[in-house]
N, C-alpha and C positions, 0 to 999 in steps of 0.2 A: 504494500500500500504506500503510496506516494504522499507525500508532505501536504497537510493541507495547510493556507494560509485564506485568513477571514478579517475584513475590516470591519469593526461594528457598527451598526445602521442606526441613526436618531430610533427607529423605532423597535430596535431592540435594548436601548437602556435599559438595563435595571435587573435584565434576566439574569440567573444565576451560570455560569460559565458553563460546567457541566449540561444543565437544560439544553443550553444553547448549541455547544457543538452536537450534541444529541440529535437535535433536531433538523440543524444544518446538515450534517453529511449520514444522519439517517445509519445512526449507530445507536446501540442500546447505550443510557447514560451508566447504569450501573460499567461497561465499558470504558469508557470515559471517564466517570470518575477513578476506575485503576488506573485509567493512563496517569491522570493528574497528578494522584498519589504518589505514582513514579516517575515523577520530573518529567512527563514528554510535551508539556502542555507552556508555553510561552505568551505572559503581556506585555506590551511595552518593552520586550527586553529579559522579563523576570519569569523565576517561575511562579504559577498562578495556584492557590487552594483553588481546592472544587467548591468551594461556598462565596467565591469570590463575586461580585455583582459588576457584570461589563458596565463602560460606560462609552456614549459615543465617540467614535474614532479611535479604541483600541486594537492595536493590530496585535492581532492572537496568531503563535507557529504550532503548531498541535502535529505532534511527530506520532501516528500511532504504535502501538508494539503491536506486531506480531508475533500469534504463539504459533511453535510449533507442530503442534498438530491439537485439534482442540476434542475434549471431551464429549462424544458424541451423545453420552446421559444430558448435557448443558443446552444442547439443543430439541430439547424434548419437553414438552408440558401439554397441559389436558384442552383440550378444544372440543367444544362444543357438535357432535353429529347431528346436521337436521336429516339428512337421508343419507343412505347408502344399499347398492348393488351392484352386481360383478361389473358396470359400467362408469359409473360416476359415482362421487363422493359429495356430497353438497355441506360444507361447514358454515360455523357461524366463529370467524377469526377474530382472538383477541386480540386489543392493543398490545404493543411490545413484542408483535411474536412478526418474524420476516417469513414471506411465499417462501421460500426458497434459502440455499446456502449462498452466500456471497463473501467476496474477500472483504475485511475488516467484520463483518458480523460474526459475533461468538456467541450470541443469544438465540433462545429458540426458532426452531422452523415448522412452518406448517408440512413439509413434506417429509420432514424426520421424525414430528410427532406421527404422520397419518401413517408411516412402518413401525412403531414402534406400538401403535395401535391395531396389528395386523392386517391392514388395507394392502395391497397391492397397488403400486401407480404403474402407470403407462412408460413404455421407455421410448415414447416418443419426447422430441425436443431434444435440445442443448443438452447435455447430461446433467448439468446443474441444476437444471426447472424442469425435469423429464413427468411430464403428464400436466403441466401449467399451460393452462390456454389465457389466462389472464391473471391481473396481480392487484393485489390493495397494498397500499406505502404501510410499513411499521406500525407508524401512528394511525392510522384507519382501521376500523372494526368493521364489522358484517359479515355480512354473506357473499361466500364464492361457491365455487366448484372447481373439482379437482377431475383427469380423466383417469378411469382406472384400465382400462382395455384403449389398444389403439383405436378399435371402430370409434369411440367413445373422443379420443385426442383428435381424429381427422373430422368429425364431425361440430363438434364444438369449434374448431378451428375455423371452419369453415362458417357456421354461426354465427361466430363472434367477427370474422372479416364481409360477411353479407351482413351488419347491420341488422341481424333478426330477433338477435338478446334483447331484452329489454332490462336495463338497470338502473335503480331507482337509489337517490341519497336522499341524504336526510343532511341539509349544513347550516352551525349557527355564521350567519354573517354580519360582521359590522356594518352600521347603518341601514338603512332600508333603500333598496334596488329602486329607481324609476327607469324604469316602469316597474309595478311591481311583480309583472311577470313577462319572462320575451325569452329571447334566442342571444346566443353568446356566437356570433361565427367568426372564429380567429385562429388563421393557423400559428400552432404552437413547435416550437424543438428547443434545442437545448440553448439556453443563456449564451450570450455571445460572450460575457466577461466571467460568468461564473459558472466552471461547466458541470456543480451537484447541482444546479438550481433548472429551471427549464423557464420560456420567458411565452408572449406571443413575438412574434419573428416573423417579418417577408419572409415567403418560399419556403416558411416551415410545413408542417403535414397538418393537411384539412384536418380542423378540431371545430364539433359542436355541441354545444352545450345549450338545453331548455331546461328554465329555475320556474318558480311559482314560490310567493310567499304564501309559509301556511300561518304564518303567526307573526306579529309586530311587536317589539320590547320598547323601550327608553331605548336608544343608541344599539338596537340589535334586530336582526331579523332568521327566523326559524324557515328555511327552505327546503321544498322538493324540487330536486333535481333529478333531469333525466339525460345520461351519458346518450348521445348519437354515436359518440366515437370514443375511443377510448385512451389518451395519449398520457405517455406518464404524467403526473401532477396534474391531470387537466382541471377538475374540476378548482383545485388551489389554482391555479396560473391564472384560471379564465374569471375567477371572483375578485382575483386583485387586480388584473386589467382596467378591471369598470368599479376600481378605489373601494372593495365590499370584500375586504380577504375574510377566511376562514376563523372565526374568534382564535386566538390558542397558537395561530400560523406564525410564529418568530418570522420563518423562516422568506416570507409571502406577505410581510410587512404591516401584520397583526399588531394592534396596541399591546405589551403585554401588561400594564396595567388591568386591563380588563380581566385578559387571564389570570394573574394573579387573585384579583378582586373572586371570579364564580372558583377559586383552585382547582383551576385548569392546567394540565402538566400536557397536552396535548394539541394538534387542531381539531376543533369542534366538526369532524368529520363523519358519517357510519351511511355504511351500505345496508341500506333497510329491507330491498326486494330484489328478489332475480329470477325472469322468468326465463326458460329454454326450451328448446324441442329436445325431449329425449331420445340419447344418438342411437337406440333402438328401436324400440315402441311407436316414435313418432310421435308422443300425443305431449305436448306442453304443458308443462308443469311450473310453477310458482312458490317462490321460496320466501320468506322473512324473517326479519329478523329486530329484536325490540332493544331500545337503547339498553348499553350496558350501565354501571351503576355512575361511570363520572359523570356523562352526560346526560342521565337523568339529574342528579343533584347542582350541575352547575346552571338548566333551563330552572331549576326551583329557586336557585339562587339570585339568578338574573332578574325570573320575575317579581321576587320579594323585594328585589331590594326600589324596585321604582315602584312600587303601590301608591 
């Protein structure tokens, strides 16, 4: 893993170091905060505690360590089954846990939990993501599907690139959208300056996005959103576009004030529905999934606190 270097944004003041490069390069903070521990982590010059609180314009070196080979038990914990048969797996994925193995992640996975669950996945794909036809970020909860049989990986694939999935969010966003309901069309790829981050971008790849407010706060609004397509970060990239990032979003130029305020360690993100054609049967099926417990408790928060 390569050096990362981070200059900090007016609006991520105040966030705790740890949080922050957690969120920025989408690494468990428990992570993170060992690096700290272990001197990799540089401000201004120095080295930095994990309880340290950025301030604007400090330029952070954050050298990760790699381990050697990592404890395949560390990447393993309990996920949620909403269905499963010899074809597909449909989960309901907790925060903190990645799709997949990647370099720098030592924290769980959804496809080392679903073997050590004794699921079988697909050994289609990349060998890293072999039975992944799509992904939620870290920080994002819900519902996916996993393929278990190739029929199952080439059929979803195909699905999922015809536009015929139908995926449903659920996002807290700051301020309220005008209109309060429309079409996001912006192609998005990867940051020109910052290449963890992804931006909207000339000549990036067609990205679109349809929101609907379900519910109006003091300074917040509670959205359903509908993926058309499906591009890393999109649904973050295309709500800070139009100044409405993800509550909790450091990363996507979130107040964290606010997050602090509902104690929110997260972006206010979750995958609520997923509907498919089963790559068998043929007969489409409808999945759900109900907020987990932060963000139920921090919409309780937000709404008490403006009564």
């Amino acid at each position: 893993m390569s050096e990362y270097l981070l200059e900090v944004e007016e609006s991520q003041e105040g966030l705790r170091i740890d949080a922050l490069l957690s969120s920025s390069f989408d690494l468990s903070r428990t992570k993170v905060a060992s690096d700290i521990d272990a001197g990799s982590v540089l401000v201004n010059g120095k080295l930095a505690l994990k309880s340290h609180r950025v301030a604007t314009g400090d330029k952070i070196v954050y050298n990760p360590i790699i381990k050697t080979a990592i404890n395949p038990a560390d990447q393993v914990t309990t996920i949620p089954i909403l269905f499963a048969d010899e074809d597909i797996v449909i989960i309901d994925k907790p925060v903190g846990v990645a799709v997949h193995a990647s370099p720098g992640w030592e924290g769980p996975t959804v496809t080392a939990s679903l073997s050590a669950l004794g699921h079988t996945i697909s050994t289609s794909g990349a060998p890293e993501r072999q039975g992944i036809v799509h992904r939620l970020d870290v920080g994002t909860s819900g519902v996916m599907v996993v393929a278990k049989s190739e029929l199952a990986y080439e059929s979803l694939k195909d699905q999922f690139r015809d536009r015929t999935v139908k995926k449903i969010y659920h996002a807290l966003v700051q301020g309220h959208p005008d209109p309060s309901k429309g079409t996001i069309d912006a192609p998005i790829d990867r940051h020109p300056q910052e290449n963890y981050k992804y931006a909207v971008v000339n000549g990036g790849k067609d990205s679109v996005t349809h929101y609907e407010t379900m519910e109006a706060f003091a300074g917040a609004s509670l959205l359903k959103i509908e993926l058309e397509t499906g591009r890393t970060h999109q649904i973050r990239v295309h709500m800070a576009a139009i100044k409405h990032p993800c509550v909790g979003d450091s990363m996507y130029g979130a107040d964290p004030k606010l997050a602090v305020k509902l104690e929110l360690l997260r972006q206010w993100l979750h995958a609520s529905e997923l509907t498919l054609r089963h790559p068998k049967t043929g007969v489409d099926m409808t999945f759900n999934s109900t907020y987990p417990q932060d963000l139920t408790l921090s919409l309780t928060r937000i709404a008490e606190a403006y009564k």
